[in-house]
MIDONU-698750 format. One record per residue: residue number from 1; residue in three letters; y, x, z of N, C-alpha, C in turn. Coordinates in Angstrom, 1 decimal. Atoms other than C-alpha are relative to their C-alpha. Example, Ala and Ser with C-alpha at 12.3 -4.5 7.8 and 13.67 -1.06 7.14 Angstrom:
residues 2
seq	type	n_Y	n_X	n_Z	ca_Y	ca_X	ca_Z	c_Y	c_X	c_Z
1	ALA	-1.2	0.9	0.0	-4.5	12.3	7.8	1.2	0.9	0.0
2	SER	-1.1	-0.9	0.0	-1.1	13.7	7.1	1.1	-0.8	0.8
This chain:
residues 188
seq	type	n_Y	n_X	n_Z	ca_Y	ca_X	ca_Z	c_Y	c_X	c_Z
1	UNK	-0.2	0.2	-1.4	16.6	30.0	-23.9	0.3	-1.5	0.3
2	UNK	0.1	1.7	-0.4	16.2	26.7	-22.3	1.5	0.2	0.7
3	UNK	-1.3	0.6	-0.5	19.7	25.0	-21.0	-0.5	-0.6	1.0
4	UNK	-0.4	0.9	-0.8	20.1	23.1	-17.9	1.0	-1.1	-0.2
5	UNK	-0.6	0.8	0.2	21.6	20.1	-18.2	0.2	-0.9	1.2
6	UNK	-0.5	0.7	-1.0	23.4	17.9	-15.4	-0.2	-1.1	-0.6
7	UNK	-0.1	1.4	0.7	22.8	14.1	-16.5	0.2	-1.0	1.6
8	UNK	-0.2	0.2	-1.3	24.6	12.0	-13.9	0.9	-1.2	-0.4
9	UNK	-0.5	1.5	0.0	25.8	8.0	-13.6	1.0	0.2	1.1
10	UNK	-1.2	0.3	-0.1	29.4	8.2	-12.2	0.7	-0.7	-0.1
11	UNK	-1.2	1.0	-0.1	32.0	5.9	-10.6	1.5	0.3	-0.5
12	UNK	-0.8	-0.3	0.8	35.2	6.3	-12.1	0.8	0.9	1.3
13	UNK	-0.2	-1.4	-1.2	36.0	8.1	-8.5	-0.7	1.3	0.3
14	UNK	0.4	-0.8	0.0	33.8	10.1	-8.7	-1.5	0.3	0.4
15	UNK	1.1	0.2	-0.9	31.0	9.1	-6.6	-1.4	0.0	-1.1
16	UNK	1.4	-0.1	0.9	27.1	9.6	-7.8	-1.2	-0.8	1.1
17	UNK	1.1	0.0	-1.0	25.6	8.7	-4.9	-0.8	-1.5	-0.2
18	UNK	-0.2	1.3	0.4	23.1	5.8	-5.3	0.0	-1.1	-0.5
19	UNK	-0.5	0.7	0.4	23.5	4.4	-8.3	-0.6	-1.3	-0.2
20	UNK	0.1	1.0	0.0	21.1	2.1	-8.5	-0.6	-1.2	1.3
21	UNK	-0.4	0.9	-1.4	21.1	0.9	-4.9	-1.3	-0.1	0.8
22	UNK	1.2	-0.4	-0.4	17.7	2.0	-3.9	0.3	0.2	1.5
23	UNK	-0.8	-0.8	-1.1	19.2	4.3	-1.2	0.8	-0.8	1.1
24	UNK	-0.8	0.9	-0.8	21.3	1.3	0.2	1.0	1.0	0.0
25	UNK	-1.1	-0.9	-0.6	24.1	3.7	0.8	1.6	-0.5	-0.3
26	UNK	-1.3	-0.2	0.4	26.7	3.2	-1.2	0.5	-1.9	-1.0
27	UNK	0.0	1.2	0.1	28.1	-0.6	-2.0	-0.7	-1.0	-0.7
28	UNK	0.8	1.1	0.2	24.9	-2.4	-3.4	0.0	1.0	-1.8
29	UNK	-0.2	-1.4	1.3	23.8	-0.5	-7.0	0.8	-0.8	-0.9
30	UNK	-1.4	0.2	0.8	26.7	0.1	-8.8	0.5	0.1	-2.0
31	UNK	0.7	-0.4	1.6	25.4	1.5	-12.0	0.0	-1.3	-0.8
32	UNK	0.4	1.5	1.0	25.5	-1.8	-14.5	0.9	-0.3	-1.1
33	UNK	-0.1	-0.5	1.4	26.4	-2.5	-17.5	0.0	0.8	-1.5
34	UNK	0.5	-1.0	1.3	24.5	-0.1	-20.1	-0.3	-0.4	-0.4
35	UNK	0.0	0.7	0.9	24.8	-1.2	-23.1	-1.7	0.7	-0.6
36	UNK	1.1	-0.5	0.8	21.6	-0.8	-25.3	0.1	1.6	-0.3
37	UNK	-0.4	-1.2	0.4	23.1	2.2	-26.8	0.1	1.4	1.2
38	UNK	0.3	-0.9	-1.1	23.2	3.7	-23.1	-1.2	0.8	0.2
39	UNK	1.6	-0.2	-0.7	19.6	3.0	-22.3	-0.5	1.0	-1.5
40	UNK	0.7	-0.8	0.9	18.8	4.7	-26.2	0.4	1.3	0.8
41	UNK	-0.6	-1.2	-0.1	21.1	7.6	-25.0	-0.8	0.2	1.0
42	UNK	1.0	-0.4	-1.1	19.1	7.9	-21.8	-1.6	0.1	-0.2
43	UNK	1.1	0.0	0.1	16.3	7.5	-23.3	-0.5	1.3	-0.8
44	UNK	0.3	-1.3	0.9	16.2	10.1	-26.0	0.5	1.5	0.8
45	UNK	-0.4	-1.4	-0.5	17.6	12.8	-23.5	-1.2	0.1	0.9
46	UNK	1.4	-0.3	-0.7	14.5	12.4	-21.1	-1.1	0.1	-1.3
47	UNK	0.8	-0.4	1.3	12.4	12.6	-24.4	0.1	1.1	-0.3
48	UNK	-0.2	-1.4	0.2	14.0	15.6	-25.4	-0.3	1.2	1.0
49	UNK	0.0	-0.8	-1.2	13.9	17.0	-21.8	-1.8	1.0	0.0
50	UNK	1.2	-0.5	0.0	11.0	19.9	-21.3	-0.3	0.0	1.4
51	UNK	0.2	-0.3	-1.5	11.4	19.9	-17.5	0.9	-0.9	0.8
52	UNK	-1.3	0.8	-0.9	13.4	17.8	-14.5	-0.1	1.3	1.2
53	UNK	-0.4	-0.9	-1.4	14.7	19.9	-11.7	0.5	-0.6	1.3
54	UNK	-0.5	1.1	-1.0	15.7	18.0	-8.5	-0.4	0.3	1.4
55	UNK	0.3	0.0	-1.4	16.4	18.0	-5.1	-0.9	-0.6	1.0
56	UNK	0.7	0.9	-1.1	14.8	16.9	-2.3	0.2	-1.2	-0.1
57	UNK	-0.2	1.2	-0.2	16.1	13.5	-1.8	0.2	-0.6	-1.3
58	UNK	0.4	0.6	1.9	16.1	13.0	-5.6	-1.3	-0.6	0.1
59	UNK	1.7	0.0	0.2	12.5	14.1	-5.8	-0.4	-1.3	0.4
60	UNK	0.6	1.1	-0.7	11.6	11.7	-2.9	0.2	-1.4	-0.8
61	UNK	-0.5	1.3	0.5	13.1	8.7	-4.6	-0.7	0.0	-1.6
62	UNK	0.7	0.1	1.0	11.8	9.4	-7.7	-1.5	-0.2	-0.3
63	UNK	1.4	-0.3	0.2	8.3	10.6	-6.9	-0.5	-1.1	1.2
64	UNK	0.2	1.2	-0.6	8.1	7.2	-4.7	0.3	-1.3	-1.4
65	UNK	-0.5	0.9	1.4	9.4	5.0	-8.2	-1.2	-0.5	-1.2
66	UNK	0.6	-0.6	1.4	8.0	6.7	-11.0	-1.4	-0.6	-0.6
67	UNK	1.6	0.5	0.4	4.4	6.9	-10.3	-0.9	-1.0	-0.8
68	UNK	0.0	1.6	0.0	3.7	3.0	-10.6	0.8	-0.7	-1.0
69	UNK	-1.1	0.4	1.1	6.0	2.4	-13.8	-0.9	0.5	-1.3
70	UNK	0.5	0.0	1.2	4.8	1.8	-16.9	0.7	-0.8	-1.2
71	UNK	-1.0	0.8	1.2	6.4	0.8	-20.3	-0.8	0.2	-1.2
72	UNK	0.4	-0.2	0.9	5.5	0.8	-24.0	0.7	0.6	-0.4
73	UNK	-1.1	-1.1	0.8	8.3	3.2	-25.2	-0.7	1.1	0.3
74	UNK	0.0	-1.3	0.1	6.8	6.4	-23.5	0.9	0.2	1.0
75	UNK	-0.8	-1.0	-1.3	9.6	6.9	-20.8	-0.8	0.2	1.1
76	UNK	0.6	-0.5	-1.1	7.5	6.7	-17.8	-1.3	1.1	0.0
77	UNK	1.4	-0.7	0.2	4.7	8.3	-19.3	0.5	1.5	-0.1
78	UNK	-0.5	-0.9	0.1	7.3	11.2	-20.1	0.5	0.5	1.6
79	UNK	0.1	-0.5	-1.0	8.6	11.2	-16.7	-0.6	0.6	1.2
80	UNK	1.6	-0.1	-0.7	5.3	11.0	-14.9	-0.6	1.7	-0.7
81	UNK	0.8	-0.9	0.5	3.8	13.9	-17.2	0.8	1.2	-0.1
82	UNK	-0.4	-1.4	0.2	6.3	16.5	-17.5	0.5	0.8	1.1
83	UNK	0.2	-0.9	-1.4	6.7	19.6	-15.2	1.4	-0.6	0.5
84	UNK	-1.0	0.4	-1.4	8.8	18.9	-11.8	0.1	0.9	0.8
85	UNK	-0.2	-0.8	-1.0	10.6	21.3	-10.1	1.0	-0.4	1.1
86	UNK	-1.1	0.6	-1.3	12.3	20.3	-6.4	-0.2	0.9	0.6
87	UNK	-0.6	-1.2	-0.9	14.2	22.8	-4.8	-0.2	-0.9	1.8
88	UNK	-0.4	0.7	-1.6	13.8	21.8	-0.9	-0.8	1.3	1.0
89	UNK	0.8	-1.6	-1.1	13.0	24.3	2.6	-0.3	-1.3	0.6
90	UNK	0.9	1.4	-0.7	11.4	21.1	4.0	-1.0	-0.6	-0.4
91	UNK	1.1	0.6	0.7	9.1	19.8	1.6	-1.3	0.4	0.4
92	UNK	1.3	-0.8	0.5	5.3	20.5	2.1	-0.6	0.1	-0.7
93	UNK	1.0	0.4	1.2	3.7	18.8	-0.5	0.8	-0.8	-1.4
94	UNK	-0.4	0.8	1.0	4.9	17.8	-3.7	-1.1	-0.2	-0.8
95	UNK	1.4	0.7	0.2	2.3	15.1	-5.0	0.5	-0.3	-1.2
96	UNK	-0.9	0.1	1.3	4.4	14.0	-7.9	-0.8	0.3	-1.0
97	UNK	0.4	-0.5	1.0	2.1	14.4	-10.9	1.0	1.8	-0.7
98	UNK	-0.9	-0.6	0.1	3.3	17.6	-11.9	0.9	1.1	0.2
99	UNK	-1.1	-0.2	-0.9	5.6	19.0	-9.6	-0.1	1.6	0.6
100	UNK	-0.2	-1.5	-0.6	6.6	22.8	-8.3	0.5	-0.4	1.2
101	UNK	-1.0	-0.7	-1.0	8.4	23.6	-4.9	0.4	0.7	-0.3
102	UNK	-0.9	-1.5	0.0	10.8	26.0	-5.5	0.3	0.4	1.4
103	UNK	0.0	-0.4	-1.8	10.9	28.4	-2.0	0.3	1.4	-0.5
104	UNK	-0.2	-0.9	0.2	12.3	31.6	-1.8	1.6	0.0	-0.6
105	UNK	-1.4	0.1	0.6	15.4	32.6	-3.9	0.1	-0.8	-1.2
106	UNK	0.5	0.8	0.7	15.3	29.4	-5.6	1.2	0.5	-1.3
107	UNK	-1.0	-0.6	1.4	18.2	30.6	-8.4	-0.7	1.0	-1.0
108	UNK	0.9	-0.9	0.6	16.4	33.5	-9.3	-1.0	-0.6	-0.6
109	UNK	0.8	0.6	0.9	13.5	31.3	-10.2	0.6	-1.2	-0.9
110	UNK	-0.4	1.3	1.5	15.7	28.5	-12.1	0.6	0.6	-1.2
111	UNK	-0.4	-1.3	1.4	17.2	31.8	-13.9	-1.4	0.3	-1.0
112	UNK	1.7	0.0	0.6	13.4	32.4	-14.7	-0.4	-1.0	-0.8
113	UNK	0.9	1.1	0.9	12.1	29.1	-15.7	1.8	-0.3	-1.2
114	UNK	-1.1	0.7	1.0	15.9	28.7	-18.1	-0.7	1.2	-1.1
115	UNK	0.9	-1.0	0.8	13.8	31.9	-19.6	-1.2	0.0	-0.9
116	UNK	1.2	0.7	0.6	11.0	30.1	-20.6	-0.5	-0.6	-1.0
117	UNK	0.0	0.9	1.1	9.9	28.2	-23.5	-0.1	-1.0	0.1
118	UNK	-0.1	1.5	-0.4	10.1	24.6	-23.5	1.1	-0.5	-0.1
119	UNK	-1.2	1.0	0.2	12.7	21.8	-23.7	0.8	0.8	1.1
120	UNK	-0.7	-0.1	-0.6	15.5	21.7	-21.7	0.0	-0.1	1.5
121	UNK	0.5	0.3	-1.3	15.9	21.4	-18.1	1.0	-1.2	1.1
122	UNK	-0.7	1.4	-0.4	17.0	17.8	-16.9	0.5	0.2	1.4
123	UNK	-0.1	0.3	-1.7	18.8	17.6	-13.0	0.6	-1.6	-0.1
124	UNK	-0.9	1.6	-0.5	19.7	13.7	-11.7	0.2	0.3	1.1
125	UNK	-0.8	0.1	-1.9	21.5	13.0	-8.6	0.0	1.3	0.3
126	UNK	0.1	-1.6	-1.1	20.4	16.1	-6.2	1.4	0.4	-0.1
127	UNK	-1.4	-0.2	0.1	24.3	16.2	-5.5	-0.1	1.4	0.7
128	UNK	-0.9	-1.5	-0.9	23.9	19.2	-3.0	-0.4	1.0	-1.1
129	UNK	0.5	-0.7	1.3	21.5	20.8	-6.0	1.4	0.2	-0.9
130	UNK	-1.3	0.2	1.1	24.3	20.1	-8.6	1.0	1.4	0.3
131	UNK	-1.3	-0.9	-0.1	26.7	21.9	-6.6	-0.1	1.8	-0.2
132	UNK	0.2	-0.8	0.3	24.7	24.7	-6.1	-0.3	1.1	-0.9
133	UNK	0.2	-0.5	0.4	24.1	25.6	-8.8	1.1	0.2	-1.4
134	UNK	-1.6	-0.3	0.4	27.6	25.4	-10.1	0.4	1.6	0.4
135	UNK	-0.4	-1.3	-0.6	28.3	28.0	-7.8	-1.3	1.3	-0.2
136	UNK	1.2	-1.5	0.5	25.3	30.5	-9.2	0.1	0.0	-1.4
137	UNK	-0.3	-0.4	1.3	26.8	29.8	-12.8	-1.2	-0.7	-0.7
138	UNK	0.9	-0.4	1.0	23.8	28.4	-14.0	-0.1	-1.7	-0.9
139	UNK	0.5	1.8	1.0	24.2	24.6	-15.7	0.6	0.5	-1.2
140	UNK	-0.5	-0.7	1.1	25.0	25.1	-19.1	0.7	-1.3	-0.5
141	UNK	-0.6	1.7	0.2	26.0	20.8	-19.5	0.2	-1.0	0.7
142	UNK	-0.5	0.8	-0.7	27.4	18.3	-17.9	-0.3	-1.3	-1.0
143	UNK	-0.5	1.6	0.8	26.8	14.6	-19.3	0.0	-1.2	1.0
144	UNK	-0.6	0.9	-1.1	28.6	12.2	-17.3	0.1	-1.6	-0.4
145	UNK	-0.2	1.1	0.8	27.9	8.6	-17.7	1.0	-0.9	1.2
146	UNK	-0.7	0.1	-1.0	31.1	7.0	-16.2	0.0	-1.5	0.1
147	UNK	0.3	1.1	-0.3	30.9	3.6	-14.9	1.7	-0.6	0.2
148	UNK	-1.7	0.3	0.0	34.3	1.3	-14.8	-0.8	-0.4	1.6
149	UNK	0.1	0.5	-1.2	33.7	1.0	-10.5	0.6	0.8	0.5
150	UNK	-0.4	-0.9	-0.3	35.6	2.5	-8.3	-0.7	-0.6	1.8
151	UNK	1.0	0.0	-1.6	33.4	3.2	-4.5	0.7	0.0	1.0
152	UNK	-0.8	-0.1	-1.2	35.8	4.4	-2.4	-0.8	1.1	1.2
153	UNK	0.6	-0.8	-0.5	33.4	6.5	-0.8	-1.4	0.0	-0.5
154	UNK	1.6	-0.2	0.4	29.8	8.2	-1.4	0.4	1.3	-0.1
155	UNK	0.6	-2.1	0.4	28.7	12.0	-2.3	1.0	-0.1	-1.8
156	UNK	-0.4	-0.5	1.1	30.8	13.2	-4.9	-0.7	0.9	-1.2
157	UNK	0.6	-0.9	1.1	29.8	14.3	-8.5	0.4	1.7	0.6
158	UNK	-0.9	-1.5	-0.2	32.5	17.7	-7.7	0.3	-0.5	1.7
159	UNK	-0.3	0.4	-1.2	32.2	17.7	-4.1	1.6	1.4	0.8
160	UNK	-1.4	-0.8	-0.5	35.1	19.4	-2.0	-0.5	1.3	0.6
161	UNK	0.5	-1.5	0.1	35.1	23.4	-1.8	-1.0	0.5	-0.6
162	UNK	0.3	-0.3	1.5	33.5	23.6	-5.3	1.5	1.4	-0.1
163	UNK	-0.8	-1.7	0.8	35.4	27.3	-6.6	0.2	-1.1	-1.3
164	UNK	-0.6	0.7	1.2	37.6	25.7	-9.6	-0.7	0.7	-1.4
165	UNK	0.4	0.0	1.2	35.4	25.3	-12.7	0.8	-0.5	-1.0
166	UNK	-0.7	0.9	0.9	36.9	24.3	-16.1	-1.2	-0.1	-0.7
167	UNK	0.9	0.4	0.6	35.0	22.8	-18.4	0.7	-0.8	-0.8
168	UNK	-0.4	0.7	1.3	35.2	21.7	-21.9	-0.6	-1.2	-0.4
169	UNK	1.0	1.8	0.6	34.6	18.0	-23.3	0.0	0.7	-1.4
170	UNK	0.4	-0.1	1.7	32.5	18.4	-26.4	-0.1	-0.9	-0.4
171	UNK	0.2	0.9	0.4	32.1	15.0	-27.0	0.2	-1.0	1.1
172	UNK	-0.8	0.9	-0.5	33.4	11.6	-25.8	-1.0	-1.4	-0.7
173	UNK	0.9	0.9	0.8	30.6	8.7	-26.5	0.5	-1.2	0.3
174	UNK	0.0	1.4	-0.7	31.7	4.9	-25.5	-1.8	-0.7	-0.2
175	UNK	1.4	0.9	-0.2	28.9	2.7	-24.4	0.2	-1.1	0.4
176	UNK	-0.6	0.8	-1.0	30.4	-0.4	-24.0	1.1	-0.1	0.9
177	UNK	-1.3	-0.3	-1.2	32.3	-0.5	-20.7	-0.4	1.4	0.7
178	UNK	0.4	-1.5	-0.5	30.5	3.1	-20.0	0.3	0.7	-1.1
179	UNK	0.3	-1.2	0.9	31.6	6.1	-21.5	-0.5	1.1	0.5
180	UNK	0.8	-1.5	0.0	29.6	9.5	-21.7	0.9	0.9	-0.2
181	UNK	-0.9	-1.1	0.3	31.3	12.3	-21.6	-0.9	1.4	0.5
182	UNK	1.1	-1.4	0.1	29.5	15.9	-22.6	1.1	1.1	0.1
183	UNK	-1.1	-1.3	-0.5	31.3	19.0	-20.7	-0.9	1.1	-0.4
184	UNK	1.1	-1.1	-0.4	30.0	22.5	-20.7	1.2	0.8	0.6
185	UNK	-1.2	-1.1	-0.7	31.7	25.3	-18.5	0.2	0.8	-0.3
186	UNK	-0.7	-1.0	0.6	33.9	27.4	-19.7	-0.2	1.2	0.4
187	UNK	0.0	-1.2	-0.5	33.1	30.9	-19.9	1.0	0.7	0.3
188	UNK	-0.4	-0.5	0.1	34.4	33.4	-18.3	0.4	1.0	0.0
């Protein structure tokens, strides 16, 4: 059974929103200083990944980026080429090499595709995604890359009237002035 996995660049408040300042939103991108060891760490988990999952305003941001990116390691060529699912009731077209709409009872089908064979299933940003799918039980990891900044405002990782999850740290990485920290939620 394929896992879902949360992978998500956090201010030490909390904030996700943003981070590299694309969006303008939230005070100029905040995300910086990843050490080498970051960028490997981020790099080998999109490697590993069999699928991304992502919201609407993810998607868009991404499937505006991506496309046009090219490197000699393989990451864009990984994120460009592997399947794309974006939950959204507004989208019409997702052009995105790639790419699903999820429409309908979108849970049911991310219960489906965690059924599947294939890698794992990556989510970035998509904060209102994230939440929801807290609340349908279905992330199986949390990896939190925490940034020393503090926002003061933005879209929260755990936004407010989240049902109280606990969640276990499996591991505690430093990265420099960023540490990673790998949760999973506690069953119940």
């Amino acid at each position: 059974m394929r896992k879902i996995i949360v992978s998500e660049f956090v201010s030490i408040d909390g904030v996700m929103e943003d981070p590299g300042g694309a969006e303008g939103t939230v005070g100029g991108p905040w995300a910086r200083g990843l050490t080498k060891e970051g960028g490997q760490f981020k790099f080998e988990e999109v490697m590993a990944a069999g699928a991304l999952l992502l919201g609407r305003v993810t998607y868009e941001g991404f499937a505006k980026a991506w496309p046009s990116m090219k490197d000699e390691g393989g990451f864009a060529d990984k994120m460009n080429g592997m399947p794309k699912y974006v939950v959204s009731k507004t989208l019409d077209k997702a052009e995105w090499n790639n790419s699903t709409i999820l429409r309908g009872d979108v849970f049911q089908e991310i219960a489906k595709l965690k059924q599947k064979d294939g890698g794992d299933i990556l989510v970035n940003g998509s904060a209102q995604l994230v939440a929801a799918l807290m609340e349908h039980n279905l992330v199986d990891q949390f990896r939190l890359m925490i940034f020393p900044v503090v926002l003061g405002k933005g879209k929260r990782m755990f936004q407010e009237g989240l049902d109280r999850t606990t969640l276990t740290l499996a591991e505690v990485k430093p990265m420099g002035a960023v540490v990673t920290l790998i949760l999973h939620p506690a069953k119940t």
